[in-house]
N, C-alpha and C positions, 0 to 999 in steps of 0.2 A: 664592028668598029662603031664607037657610039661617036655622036655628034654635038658638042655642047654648043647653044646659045648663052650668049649673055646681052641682056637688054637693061640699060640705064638709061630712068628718065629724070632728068633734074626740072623744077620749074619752082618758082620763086617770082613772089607777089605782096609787094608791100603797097599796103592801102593806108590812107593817113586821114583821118577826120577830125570835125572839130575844129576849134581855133588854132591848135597847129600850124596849121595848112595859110602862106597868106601869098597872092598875088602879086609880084613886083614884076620891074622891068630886067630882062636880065642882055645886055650889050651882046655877048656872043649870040645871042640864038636868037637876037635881035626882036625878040617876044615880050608878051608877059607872061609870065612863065611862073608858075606853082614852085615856090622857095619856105625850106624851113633855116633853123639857126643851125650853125656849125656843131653846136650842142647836140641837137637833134640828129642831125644829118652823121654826125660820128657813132648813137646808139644807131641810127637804121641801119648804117653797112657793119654795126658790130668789132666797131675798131674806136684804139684810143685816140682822142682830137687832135694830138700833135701829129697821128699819120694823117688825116682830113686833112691837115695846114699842109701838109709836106707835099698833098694832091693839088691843094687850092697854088703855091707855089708854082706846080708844077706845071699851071693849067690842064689837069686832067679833070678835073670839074669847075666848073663858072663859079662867080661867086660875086656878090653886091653889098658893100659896108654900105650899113646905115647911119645916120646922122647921127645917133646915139652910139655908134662906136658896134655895133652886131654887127656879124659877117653873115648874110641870109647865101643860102645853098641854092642852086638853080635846083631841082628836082628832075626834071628832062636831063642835065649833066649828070648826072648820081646815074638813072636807069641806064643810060649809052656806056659809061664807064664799069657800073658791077653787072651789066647784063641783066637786071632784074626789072620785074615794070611795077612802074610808080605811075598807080591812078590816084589823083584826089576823090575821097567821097563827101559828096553835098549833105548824106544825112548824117542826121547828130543821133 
């Protein structure tokens, strides 16, 4: 009688450098916390912006309007919700 294994490893890492990447304050996580724009934050998790709205909505990710009228993404709310880690890199 033979015996099958089956072993799945998933792992998922998105790194963000550059001016992308900027610094605000985000109320839930009560931090400053690493945020890009909803623009962005819709190509990293690979979905169209109106689902992003429908998340920010739903408070499944944080989110901080700007004086200019951007919605900046918390990045810590992005990794805790698609399970994926979001490091910032300092190099350019």
């Amino acid at each position: 009688m033979k015996r099958r294994r089956e072993i799945t490893l998933e792992t998922e890492k998105i790194v963000i450098r550059g001016d992308l990447l900027q610094f605000n304050w985000c109320e839930w996580c009560a931090a400053s916390c690493p945020q890009v724009t909803a623009e962005q934050a819709a190509i990293l998790l690979g979905e169209a912006l109106e689902e992003l709205y429908r998340r920010v909505d739903r408070s499944q990710v944080h989110s901080t309007p700007t004086p200019g009228g951007a919605l900046m993404i918390c990045l810590n709310s992005l990794s805790t919700w698609h399970r994926a880690e979001v490091r910032p890199c300092d190099r350019r």
